[in-house]
DOMIBA-7289 format. One record per residue (C-alpha): residue in one letter; x, y negated, z. Coordinates in pm, 1 decimal, decimal comma. Each point is the difference from the previous one (the first is absolute). Layout:
BEGIN
<site r="A" px="X" py="Y" pz="Z"/>
...
***
This chain:
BEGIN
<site r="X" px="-3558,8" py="-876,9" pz="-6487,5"/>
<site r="X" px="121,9" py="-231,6" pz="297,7"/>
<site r="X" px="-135,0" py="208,5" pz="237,8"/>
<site r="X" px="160,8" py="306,2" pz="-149,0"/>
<site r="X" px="341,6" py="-186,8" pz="-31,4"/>
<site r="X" px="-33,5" py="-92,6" pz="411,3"/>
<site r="X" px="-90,1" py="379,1" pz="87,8"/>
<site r="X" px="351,0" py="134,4" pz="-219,6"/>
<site r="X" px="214,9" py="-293,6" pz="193,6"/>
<site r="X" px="-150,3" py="124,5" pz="328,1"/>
<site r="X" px="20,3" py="365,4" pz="-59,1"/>
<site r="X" px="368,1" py="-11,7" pz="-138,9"/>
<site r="X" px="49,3" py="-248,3" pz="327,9"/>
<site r="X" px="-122,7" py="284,9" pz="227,5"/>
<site r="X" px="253,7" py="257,0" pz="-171,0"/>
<site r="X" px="298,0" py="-198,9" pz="8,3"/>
<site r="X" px="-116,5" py="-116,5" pz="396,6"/>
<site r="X" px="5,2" py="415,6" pz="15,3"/>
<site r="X" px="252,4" py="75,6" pz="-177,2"/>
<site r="X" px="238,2" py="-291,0" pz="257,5"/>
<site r="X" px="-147,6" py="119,8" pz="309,7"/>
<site r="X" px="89,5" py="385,5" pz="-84,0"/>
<site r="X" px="367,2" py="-81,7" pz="-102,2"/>
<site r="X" px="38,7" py="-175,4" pz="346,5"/>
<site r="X" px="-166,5" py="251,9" pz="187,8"/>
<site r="X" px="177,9" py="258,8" pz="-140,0"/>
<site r="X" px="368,3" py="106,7" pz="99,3"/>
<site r="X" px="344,2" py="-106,3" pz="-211,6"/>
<site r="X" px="20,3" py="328,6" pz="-133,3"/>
<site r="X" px="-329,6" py="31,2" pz="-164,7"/>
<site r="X" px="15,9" py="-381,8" pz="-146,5"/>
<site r="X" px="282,5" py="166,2" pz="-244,1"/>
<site r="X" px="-118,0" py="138,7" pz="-329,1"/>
<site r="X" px="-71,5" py="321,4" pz="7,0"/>
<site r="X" px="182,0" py="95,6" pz="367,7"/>
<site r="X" px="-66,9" py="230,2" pz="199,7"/>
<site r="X" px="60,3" py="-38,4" pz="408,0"/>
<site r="X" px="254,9" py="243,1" pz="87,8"/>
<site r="X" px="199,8" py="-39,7" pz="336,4"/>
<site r="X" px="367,2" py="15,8" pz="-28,6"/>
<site r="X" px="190,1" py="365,7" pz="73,6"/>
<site r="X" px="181,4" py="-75,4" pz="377,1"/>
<site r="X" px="289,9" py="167,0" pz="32,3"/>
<site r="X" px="66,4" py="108,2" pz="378,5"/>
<site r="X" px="269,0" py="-213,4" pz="148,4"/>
<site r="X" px="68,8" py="-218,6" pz="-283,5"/>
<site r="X" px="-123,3" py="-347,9" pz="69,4"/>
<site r="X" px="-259,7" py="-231,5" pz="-160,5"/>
<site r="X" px="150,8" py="-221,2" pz="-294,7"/>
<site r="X" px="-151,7" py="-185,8" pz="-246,5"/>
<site r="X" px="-109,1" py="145,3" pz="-336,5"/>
<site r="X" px="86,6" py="339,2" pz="155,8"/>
<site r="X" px="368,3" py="-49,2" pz="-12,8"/>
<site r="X" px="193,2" py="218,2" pz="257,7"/>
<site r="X" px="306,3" py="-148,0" pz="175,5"/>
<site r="X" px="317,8" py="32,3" pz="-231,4"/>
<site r="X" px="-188,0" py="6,9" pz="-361,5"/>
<site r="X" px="-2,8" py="-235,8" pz="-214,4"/>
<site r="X" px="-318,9" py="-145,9" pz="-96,1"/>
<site r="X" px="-208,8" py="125,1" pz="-254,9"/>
<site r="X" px="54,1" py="388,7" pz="166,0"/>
<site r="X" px="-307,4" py="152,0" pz="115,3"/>
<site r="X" px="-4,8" py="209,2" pz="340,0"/>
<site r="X" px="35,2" py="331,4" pz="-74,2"/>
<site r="X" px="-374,0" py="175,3" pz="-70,8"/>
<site r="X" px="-133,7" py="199,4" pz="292,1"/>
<site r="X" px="-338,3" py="207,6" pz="52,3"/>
<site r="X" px="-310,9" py="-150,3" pz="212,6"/>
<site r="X" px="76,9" py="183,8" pz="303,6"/>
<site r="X" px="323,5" py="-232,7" pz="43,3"/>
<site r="X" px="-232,8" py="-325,4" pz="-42,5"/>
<site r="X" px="-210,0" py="138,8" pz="304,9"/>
<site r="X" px="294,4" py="158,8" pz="178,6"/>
<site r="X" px="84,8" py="-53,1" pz="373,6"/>
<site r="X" px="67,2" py="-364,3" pz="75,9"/>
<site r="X" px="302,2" py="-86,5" pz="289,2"/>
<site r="X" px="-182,7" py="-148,5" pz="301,8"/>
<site r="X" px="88,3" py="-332,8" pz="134,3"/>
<site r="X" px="353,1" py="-4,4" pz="208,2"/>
<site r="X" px="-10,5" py="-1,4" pz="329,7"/>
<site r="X" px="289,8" py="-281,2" pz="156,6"/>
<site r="X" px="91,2" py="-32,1" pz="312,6"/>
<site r="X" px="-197,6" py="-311,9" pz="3,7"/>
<site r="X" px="-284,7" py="204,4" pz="-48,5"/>
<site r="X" px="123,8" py="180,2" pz="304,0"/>
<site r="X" px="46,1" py="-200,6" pz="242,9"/>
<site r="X" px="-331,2" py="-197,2" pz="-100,9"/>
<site r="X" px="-190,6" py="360,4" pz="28,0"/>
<site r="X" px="209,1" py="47,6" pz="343,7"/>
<site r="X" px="-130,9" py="-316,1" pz="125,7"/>
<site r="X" px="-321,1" py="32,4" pz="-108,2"/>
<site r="X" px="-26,9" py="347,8" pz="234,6"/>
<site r="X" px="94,3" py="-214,5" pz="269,9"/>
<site r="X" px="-199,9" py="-263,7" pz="-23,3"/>
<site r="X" px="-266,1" py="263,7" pz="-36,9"/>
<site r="X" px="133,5" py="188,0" pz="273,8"/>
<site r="X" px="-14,8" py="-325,0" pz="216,4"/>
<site r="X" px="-360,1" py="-93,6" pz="-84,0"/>
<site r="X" px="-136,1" py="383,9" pz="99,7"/>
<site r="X" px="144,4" py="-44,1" pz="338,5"/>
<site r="X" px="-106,7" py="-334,4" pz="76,2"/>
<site r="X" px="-361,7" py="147,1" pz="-85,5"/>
<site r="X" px="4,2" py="274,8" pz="210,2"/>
<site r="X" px="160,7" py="-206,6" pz="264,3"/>
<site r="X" px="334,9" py="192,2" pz="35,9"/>
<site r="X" px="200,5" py="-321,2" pz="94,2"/>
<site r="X" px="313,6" py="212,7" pz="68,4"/>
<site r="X" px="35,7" py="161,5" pz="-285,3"/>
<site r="X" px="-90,8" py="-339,0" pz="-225,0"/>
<site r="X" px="268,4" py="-207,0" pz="207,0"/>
<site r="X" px="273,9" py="272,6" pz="-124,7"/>
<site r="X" px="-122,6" py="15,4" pz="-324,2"/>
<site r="X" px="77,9" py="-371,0" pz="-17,4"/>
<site r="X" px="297,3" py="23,6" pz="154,4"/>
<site r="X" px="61,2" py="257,0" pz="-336,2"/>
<site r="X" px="-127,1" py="-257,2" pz="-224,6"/>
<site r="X" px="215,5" py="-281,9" pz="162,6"/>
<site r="X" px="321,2" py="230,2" pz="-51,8"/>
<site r="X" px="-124,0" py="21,8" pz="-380,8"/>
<site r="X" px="-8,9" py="-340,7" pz="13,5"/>
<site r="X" px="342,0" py="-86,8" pz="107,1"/>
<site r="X" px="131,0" py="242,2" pz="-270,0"/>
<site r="X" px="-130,1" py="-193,2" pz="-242,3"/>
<site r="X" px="70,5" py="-395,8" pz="87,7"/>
<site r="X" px="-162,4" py="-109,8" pz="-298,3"/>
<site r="X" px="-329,2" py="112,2" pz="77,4"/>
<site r="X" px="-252,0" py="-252,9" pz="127,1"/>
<site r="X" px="-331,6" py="125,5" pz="-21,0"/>
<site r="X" px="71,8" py="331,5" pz="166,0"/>
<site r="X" px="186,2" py="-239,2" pz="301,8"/>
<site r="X" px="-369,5" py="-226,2" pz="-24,8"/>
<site r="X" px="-198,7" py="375,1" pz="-9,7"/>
<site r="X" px="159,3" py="138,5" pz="287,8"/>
<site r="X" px="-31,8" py="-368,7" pz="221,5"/>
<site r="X" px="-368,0" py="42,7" pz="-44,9"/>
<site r="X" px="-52,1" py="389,4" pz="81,2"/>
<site r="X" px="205,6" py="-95,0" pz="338,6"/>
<site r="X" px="-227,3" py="-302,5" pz="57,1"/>
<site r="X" px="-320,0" py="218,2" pz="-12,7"/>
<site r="X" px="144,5" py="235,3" pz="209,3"/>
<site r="X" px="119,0" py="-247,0" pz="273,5"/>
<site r="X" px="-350,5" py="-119,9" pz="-41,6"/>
<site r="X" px="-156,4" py="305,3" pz="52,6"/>
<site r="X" px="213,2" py="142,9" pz="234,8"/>
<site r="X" px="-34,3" py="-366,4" pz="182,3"/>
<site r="X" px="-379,9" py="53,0" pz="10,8"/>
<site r="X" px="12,3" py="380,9" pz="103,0"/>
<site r="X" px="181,0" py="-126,6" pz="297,0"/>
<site r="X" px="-273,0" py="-296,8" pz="108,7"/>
<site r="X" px="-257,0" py="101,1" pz="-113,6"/>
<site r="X" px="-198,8" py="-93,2" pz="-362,8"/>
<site r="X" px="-187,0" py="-305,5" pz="243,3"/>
<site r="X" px="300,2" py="-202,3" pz="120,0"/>
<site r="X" px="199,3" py="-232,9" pz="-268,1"/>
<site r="X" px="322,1" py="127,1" pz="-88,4"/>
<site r="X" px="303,2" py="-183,9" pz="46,5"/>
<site r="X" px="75,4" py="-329,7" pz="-107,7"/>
<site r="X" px="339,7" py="75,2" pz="-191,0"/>
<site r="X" px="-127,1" py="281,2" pz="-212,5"/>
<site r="X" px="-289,4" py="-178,2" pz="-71,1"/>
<site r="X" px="230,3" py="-280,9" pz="-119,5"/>
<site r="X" px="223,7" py="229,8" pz="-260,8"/>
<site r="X" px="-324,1" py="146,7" pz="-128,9"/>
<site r="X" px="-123,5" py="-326,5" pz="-93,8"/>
<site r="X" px="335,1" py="-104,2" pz="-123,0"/>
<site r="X" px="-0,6" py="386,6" pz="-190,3"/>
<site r="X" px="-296,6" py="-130,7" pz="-154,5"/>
<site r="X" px="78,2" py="-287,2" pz="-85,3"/>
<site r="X" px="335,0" py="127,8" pz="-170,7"/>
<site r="X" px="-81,5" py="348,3" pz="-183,0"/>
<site r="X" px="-259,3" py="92,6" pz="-236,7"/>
<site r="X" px="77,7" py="427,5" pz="42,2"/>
<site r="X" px="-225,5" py="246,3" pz="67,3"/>
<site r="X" px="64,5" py="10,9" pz="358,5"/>
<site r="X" px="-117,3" py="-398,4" pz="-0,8"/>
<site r="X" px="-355,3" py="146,4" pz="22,4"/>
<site r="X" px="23,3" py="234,0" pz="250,2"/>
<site r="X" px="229,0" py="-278,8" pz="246,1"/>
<site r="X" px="-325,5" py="-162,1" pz="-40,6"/>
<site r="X" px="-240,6" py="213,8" pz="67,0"/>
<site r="X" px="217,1" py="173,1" pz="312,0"/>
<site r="X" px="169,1" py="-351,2" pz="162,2"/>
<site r="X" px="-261,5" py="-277,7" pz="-55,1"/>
<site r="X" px="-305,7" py="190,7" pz="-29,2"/>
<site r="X" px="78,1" py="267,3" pz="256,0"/>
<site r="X" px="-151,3" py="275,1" pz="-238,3"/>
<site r="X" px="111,0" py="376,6" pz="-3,3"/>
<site r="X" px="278,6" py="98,1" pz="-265,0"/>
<site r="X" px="-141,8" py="181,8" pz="-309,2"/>
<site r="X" px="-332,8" py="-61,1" pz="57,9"/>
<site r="X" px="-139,0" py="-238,0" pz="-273,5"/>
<site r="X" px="-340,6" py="-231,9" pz="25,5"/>
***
């Protein structure tokens, strides 16, 4: 009889264990009695209140019922700002910068800064473009340095001074790349 009285306690302990784990597993809507998981109607352009009130109702009023087509209707995209803007604009330039430094089209990488520093004075507030461009033009002085003496010789003492002090300042992208161009004499855009 004790033994039977030990296997009901463990077997109803086992259900109600069940029973705890399911309700937490399972989602709000399904741990009410008897409901059934519906999403909410969206109504296009009306924005998202609580309970499903729209803006100017008085609580307790429904949105207004709509088919299933509306729930998976077409959805706004994220706005584009002109912050968004000018950080794609930069971007491109940046971009535009690091392709010509890699084919070694100093030129056209020295105006493209001279873009970028233009950009920069537009916008005073803007540090890390300012910090960006300082370390494109230090790989290209260093590059342009070595094209000039040749990859052997040492390059000079200044530039080797404000890439250390670059270095020792920044933590951009370009801090790599001053690195690997200045102090270790390596080719831009060529990694290992």
């Amino acid at each position: 009889m004790k033994n039977l009285y030990w296997g009901l306690s463990l077997l109803l302990a086992i259900v109600a264990f069940g029973a705890a784990w399911g309700a937490l597993r399972s989602g709000p809507s399904e741990r009410q009695a008897g409901a059934i998981s519906r999403p909410e109607p969206r109504v296009p352009g009306a924005k998202s209140h609580p309970r499903g009130q729209i803006e100017g109702q008085p609580r307790g009023v429904d949105e207004p019922s709509s088919s299933e087509d509306d729930i998976d209707g077409p959805r706004r995209p994220h706005p584009i700002t002109p912050l968004h803007e000018t950080m794609a604009e930069r971007r491109e330039l940046l971009g535009a910068v690091q392709s010509a430094l890699a084919g070694g089209e100093y030129e056209k990488a020295r105006a493209l800064l001279g873009e970028a520093s233009g950009m920069q004075r537009a916008d005073a507030d803007e540090s890390t473009l300012a910090a960006a461009v300082r370390g494109y033009r230090l790989i290209l002085d260093c590059l342009e340095a070595r094209a000039a003496v040749g990859a052997a010789r040492e390059l000079p003492h200044d530039l080797l001074e404000d890439s250390r002090k670059y270095l020792d300042e920044q933590r951009l992208p370009p801090r790599r790349d001053v690195r690997r161009v200045c102090l270790e004499g390596r080719p831009f855009g060529r990694r290992g």
